[in-house]
N, C-alpha and C positions, 0 to 999 in steps of 0.2 A: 062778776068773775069769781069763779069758785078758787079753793086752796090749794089745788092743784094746778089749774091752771097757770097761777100767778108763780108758782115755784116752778115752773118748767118753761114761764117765759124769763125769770132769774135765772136758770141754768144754762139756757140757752145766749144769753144776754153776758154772762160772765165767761163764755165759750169763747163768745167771739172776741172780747176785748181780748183773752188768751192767745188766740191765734194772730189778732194784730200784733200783739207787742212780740210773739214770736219771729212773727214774719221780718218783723222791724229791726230784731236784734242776731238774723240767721242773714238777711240779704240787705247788701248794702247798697246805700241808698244814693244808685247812680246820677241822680240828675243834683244832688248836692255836692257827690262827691267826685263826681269825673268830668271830662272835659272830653268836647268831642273833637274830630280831627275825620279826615280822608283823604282814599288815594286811588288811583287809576291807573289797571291793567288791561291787556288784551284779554288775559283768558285768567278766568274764577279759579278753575282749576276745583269746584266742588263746594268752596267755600259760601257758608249760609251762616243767615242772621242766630246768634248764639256762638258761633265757634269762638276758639280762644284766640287772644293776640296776645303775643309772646314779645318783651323788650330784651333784648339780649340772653333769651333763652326763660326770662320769667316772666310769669304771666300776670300780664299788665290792665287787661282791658278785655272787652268782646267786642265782637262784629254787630252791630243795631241793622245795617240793611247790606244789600246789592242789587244791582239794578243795573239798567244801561244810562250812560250818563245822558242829561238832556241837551247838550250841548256837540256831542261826537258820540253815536250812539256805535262806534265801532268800539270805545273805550265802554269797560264794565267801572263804575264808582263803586267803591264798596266805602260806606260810612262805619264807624267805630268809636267806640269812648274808652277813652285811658282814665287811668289814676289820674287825680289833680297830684302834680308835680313829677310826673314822669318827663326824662331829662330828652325829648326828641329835639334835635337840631336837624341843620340841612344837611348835613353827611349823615342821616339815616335813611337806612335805604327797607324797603316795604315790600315783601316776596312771598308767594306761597310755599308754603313747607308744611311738616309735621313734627309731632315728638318722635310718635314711633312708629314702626314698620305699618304697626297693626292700628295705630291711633285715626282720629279726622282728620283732615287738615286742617291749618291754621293758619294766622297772618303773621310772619315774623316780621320785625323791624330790628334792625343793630342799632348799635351802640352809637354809631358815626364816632366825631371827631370833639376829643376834649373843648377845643378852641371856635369851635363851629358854633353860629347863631342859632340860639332856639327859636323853634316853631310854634308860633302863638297859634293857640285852640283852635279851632275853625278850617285852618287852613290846610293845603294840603300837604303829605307825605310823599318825597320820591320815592319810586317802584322800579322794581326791577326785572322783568318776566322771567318766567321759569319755560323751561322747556318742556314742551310736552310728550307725550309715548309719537304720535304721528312724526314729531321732528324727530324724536331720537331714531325712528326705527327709517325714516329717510335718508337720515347720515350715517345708518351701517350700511342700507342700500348701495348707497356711495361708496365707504367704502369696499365694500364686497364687488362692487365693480371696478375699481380699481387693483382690487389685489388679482381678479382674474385678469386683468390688463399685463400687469405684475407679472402673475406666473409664465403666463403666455411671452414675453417679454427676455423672460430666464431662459424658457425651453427652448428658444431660439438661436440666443448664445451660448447656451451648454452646445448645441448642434454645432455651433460653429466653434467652438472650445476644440470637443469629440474628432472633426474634419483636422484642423490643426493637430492635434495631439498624432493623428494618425501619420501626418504628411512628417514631423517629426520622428518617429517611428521608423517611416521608409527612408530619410533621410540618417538616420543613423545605422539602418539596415546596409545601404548603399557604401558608406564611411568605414565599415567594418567588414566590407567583402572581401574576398579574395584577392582583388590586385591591390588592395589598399595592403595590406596583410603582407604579399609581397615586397612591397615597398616600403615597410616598415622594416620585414629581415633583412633588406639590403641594405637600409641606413643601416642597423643595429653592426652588421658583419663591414661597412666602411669601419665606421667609430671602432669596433673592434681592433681590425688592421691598423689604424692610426695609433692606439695604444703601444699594439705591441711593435711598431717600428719606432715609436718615441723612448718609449721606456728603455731602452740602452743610454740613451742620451741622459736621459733623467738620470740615470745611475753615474754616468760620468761626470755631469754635474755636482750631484751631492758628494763624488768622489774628491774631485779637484778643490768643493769647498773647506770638508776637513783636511786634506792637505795644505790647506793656503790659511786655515787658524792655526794646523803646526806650525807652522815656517813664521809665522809670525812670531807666534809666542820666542824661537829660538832666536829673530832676529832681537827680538826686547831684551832674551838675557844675553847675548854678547852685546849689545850699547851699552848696557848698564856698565861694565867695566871700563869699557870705552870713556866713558863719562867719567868715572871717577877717576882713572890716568890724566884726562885734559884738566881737571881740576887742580891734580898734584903738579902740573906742566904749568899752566898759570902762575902758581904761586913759586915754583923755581925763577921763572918770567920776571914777575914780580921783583923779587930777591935780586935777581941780574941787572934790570934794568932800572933799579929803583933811585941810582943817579946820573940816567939818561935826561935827555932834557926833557921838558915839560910835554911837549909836541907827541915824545914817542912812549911817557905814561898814559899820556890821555888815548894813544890808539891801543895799547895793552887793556888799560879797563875795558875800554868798548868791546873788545875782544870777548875778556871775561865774563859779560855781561850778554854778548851774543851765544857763547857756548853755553850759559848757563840758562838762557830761554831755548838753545836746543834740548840741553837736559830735560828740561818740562813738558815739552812737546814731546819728546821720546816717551816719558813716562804716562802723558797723557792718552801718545798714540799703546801704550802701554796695557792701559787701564780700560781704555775702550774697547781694546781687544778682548781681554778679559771679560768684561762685562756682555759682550754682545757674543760670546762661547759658546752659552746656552742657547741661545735664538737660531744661534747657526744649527745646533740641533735639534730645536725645535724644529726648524724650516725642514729639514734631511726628511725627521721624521712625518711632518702632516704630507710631505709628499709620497712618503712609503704608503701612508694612511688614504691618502685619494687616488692613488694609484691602485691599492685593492677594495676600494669602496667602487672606481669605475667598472676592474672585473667582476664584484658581484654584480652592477647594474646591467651589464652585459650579458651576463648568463641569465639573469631574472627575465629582460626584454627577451630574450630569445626562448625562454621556456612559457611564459607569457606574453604573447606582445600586445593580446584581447588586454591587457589594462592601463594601457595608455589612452581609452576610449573610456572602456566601462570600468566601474567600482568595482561591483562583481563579478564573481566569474560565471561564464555562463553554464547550464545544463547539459551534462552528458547525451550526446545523442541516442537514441532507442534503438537497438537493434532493430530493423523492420520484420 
């Protein structure tokens, strides 16, 4: 073997240990260091040996195969190897997803439940199925047949809304006619006549009340005097009778004691007079006050009687 030769089977030769220990120290070395595991769906959804499997969003493992399982070949197995000590329990659940819009898909698994038994190697993953474009685009079907049921549905009782509203319409049309209209100025013109045959009354009323708080007030000051003469009469009494016998002092006090709860009562009935003076003209006046609050009512009914029905008033008619 020439000089050359033997230098280019060395070159060749230290190549490839390079590349092995490359290989060695870029990809890791899954049959030492992962653990496999699998799970069973209806549908791949795309998913192929290589894709990434994601543990709670990080990626944990790849996909090793898919296949139809040999046992239920309506189920798809898809095999995979995780990190040795990735934390899968039985509240993790195995789904197809993606990162992103534009990415492959992948196999997610969650987190499950702090408290929840892990899953030794081997064994399977629950799954969860995804929906696919065919169901989704069957269940807007659905709904899209529903919401024309829907409208159809509306436009039925807006029709019967529309027939009501109008029968309302003619019904208040009817309410507001002419003989109704009639019938309303003839109440308005009773109630009228009833005021003004009352209102004489009213006035002699409220007349006869302020004369009857004078007369009182003057019957209070002549008792007053009254009162105080039966007092001075008492004690003359007194004085006279004071060596009467027992019999006819003891009807004297009672006496003095009966005039003297008249006194009280005079000044009570006195004081209550006084006091209830103002009310008596209060009273005079809220009836002066309702009795010209009824003639504006009257003349308003009668220059409108259209708004004991409606709010508004209605539109002038158009000269034709």
């Amino acid at each position: 073997m020439t000089t050359e030769a033997k230098v280019g089977t060395f070159v060749l030769l230290c190549a490839s240990i390079l590349a092995a220990t490359l290989v060695a120290l870029i990809t890791p070395q899954l049959r030492s260091g992962s653990v496999p595991y699998h799970t069973y769906l209806r549908y791949a959804g795309g998913l192929a040996p290589g894709a990434d499997v994601l543990f709670g969003g990080i990626v944990a493992g790849r996909i090793t195969g898919v296949r139809p399982a040999t046992s239920d070949p309506t189920r798809i197995e898809i095999s995979i190897e995780l990190k040795r000590g990735t934390p899968v329990n039985d509240k993790s659940v195995a789904k197809i997803g993606s990162v992103g819009l534009m990415s492959e898909p992948a196999l997610l698994i969650s987190t499950g439940s702090n408290g929840a038994a892990q899953i030794t190697p081997g064994n399977a993953i629950p799954s969860q199925e995804a929906a696919t474009l065919d169901e989704i685009a069957g269940k807007l079907a659905v709904v899209a047949d529903n919401a024309n049921t829907l409208i159809t549905q509306v436009q039925g009782e807006l029709r019967d809304i529309g027939g009501d509203a109008r029968k309302l319409l003619a019904n208040l049309n009817s309410v507001t006619g002419p003989s109704n209209q009639q019938r309303v100025e003839r109440t308005l013109d009773e109630v009228n006549g009833l005021l003004a045959d009352e209102r004489p009354k009213m006035n002699r009323i409220s007349d006869q009340l302020l004369t009857l708080s004078q007369h009182a007030d003057e019957v209070t000051r002549k008792i007053g005097p009254l009162v105080d003469h039966t007092d001075a009469t008492v004690q003359n009494v007194n004085g006279a009778v004071g060596d009467l016998r027992e019999p006819l002092r003891a009807d004297v006090v009672e006496l003095e004691t009966t005039l003297r709860e008249a006194k009280d009562v005079l000044a009570s009935i006195q004081v209550l007079m006084r006091a209830n003076d103002y009310k008596i003209d209060d009273t005079v006046e809220n009836l002066r006050i309702t009795t010209e609050n009824l003639n504006e009512l009257t003349d308003s009914l009668k220059q409108r009687p259209w708004s004991l029905i409606r709010i508004k008033q209605p539109k002038d008619r158009q000269v034709p």
